[in-house]
C-alpha positions as CSV (number, residue, x, y, z in Angstrom):
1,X,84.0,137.5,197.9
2,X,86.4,134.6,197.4
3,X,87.7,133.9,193.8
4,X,86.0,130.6,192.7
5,X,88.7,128.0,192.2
6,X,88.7,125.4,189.9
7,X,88.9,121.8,191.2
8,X,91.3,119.3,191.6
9,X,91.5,117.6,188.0
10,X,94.3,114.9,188.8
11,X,93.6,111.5,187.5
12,X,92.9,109.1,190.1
13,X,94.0,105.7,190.4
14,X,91.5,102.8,192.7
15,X,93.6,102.9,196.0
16,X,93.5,103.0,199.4
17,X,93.5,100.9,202.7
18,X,89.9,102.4,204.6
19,X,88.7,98.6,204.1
20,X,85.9,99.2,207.0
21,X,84.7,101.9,205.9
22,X,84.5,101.0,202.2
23,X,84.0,97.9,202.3
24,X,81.1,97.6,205.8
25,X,79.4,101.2,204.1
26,X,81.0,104.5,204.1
27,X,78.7,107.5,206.6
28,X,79.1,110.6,205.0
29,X,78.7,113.8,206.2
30,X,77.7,116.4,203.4
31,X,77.4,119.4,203.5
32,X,74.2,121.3,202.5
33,X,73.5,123.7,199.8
34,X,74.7,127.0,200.6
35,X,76.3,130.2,198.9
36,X,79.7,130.3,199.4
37,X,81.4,132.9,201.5
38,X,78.8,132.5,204.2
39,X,79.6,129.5,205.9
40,X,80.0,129.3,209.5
41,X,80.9,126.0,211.4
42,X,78.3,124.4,212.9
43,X,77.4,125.9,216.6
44,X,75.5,122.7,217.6
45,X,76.9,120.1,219.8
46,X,79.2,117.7,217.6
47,X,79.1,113.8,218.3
48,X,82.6,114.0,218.6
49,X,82.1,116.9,220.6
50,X,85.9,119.1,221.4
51,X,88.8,117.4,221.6
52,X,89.7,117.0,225.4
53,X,93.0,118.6,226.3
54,X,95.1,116.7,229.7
55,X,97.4,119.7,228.8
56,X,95.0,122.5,229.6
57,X,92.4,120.6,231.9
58,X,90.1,121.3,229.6
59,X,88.4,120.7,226.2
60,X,88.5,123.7,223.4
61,X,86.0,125.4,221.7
62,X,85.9,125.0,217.9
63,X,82.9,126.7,216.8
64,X,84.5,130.4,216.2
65,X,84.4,131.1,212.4
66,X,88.1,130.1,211.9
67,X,88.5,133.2,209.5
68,X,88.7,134.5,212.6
69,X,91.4,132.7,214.6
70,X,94.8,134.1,213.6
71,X,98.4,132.5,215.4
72,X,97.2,129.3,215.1
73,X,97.7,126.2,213.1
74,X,95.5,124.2,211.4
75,X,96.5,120.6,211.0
76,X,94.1,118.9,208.1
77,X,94.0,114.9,207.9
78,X,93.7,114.2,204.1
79,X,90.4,113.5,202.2
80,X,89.4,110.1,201.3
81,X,91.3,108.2,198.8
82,X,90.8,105.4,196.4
83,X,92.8,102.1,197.7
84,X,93.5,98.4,196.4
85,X,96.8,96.5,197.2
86,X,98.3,96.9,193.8
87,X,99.3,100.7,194.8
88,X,101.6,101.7,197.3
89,X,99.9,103.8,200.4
90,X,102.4,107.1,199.5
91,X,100.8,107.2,195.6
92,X,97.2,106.6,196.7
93,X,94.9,109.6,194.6
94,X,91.8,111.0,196.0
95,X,88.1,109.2,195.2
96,X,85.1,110.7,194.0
97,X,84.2,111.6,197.9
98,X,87.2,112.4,198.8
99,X,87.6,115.4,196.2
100,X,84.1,116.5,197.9
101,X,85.9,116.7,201.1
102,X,88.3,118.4,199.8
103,X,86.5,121.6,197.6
104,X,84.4,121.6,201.4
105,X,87.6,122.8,202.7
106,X,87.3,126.0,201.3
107,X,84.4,126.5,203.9
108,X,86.3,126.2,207.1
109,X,89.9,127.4,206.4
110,X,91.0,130.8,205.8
111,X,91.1,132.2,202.3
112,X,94.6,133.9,203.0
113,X,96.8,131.0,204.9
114,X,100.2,129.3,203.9
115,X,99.0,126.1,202.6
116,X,101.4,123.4,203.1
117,X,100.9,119.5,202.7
118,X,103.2,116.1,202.9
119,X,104.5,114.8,199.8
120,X,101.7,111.9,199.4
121,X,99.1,112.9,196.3
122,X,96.4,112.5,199.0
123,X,97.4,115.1,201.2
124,X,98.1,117.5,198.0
125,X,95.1,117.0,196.4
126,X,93.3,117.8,200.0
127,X,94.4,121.3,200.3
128,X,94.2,122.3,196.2
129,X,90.7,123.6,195.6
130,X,91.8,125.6,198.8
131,X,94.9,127.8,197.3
132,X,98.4,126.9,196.1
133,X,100.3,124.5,198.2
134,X,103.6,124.1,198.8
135,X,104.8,120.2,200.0
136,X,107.4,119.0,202.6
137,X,108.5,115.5,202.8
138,X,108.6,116.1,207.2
139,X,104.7,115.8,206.9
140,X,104.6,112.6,205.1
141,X,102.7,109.3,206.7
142,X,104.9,107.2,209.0
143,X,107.1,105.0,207.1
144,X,106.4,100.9,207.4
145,X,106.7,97.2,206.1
146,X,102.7,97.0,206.7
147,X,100.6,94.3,204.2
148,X,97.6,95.4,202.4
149,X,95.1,93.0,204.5
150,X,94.6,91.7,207.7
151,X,93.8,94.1,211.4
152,X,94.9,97.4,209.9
153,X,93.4,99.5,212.8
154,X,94.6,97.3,215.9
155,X,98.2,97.7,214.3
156,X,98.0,101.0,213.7
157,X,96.9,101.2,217.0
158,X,99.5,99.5,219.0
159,X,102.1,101.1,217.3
160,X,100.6,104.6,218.5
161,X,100.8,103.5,222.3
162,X,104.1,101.9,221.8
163,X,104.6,98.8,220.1
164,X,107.4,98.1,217.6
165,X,106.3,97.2,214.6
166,X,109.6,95.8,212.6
167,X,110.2,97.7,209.5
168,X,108.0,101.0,210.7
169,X,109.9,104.5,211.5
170,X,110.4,105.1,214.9
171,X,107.8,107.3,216.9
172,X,110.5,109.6,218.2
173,X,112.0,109.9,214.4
174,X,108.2,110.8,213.6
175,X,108.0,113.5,216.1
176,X,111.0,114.8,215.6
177,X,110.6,115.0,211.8
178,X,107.5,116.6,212.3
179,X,108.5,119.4,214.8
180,X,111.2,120.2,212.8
181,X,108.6,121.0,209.8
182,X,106.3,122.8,211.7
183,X,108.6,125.0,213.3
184,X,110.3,125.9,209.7
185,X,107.3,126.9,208.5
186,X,105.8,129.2,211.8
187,X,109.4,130.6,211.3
188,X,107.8,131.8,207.5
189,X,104.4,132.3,207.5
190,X,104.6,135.7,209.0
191,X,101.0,137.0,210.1
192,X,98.8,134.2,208.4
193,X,97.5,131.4,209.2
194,X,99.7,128.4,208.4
195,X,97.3,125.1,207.5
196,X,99.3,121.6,207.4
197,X,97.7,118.7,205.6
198,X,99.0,115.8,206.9
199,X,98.1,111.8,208.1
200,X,96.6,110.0,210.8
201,X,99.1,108.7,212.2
202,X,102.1,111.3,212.0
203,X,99.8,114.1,213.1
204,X,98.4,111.6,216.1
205,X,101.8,111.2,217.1
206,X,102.9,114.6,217.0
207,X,100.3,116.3,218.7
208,X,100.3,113.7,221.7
209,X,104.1,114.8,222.0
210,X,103.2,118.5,221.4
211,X,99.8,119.1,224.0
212,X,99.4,116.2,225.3
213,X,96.0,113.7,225.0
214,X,94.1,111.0,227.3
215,X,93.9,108.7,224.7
216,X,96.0,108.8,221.4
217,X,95.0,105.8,220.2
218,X,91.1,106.5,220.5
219,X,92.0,109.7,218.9
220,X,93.2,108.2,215.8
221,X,90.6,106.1,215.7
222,X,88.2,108.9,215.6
223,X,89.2,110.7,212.7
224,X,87.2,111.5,209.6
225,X,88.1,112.2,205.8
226,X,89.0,114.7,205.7
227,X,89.5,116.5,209.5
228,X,90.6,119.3,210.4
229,X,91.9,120.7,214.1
230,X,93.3,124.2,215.0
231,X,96.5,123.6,217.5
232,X,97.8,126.5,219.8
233,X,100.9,126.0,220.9
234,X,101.3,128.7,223.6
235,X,98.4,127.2,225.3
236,X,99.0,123.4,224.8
237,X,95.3,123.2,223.1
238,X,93.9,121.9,220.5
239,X,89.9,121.2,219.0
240,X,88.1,120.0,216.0
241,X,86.4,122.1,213.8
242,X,82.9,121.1,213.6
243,X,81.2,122.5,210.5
244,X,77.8,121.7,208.6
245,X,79.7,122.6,205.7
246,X,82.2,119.4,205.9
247,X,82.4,116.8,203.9
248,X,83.5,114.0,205.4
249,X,83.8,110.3,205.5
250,X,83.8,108.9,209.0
């Protein structure tokens, strides 16, 4: 039986940019009541369904206990977190849901991995209630010039499929920052399962350039708070773990 951990107890600042989804209603996806220890993620058909996979030809399966899936990486988009312009994105804290999302983690990933996350407080606090983690600055968000208001999504988007934003980091730097991190750490972590918390765009970018996608953009547009995906390398796939036992903010 897993050792109960206690939660996250940072103090959290008002922050973060998820206008739409704060300010047009937030849907949450709780998770129900349920002893610990016993979850299994959810074996019906997810809205999102598998990720599909140009790489492979075909979409994965996530709906394996992944306790049981060992070599592979998990990559975990960070929880939901407070947001207002008077913080910078890196220092934005996780809310009241987003620490939710974050103790429901300890449902889906395995009790013994190598937790690592970027530097941002978000992505910490994400993987905490799970185990120790260790941080690495390679994982962090992509670096911009980007104002609090206006069309957020369609620039994030158009910079994903390939337009130049002055005063962001370069996608290749991105990739290349990334790779670098994720093969330092699969050089370390041995026999366990290595989990990576990380952001939406970095880890869109990344995975495009690692096993390939139809649609990057879409993809980023798709994710939830938190997500999280297992990613195999040696086969160039990748899915979603759909689980009953996520909280998430979509």
């Amino acid at each position: 039986m897993r050792t109960p951990r206690r939660p996250v107890t940072d103090q959290l600042d008002a922050t973060h940019r998820a206008q739409d989804l704060v300010g047009h209603g937030r849907r949450l996806t709780r998770p129900p009541t349920q002893p610990r220890g016993r979850a299994s993620p959810d074996r019906r058909p997810s809205s999102a369904g598998p990720t599909p996979n140009t790489s492979t030809g075909a979409a994965t399966s996530a709906t394996d206990p992944p306790a049981t899936i060992r070599g592979v990486l998990f990559l975990v988009r960070h929880a939901m977190p407070g947001f207002g312009p008077d913080v910078p994105p890196q220092e934005w804290q996780l809310d009241a849901a987003g620490r939710l999302g974050a103790e429901s983690l300890r449902n889906v990933l395995p009790p013994d991995a190598l937790l690592v996350s970027s530097l941002e407080p978000k992505a910490r606090q994400t993987l905490e209630p799970v185990g120790p983690v260790v941080t690495d600055v390679r994982f962090n968000e992509v670096r911009r010039d980007e104002p609090y208001h206006g069309e957020f999504r369609a620039r994030r988007q158009a910079y994903i499929v390939g337009t130049d934003h002055p005063g962001w980091e370069p996608r290749r730097d991105v990739v290349a920052r990334f790779a670098t991190g994720i093969q330092f750490w699969h050089t370390r972590v041995g026999t366990r399962p290595l989990v990576i918390a990380t952001h939406g765009m970095a880890m869109t970018l990344w995975l495009a350039a690692a096993v390939g996608m139809p649609d990057p953009a879409d993809f980023w547009a798709q994710l939830r708070l938190p997500d999280v995906f297992h990613v195999n390398l040696a086969t160039r796939s990748y899915g979603r773990i759909v689980s009953t036992l996520l909280f998430q903010v979509r």
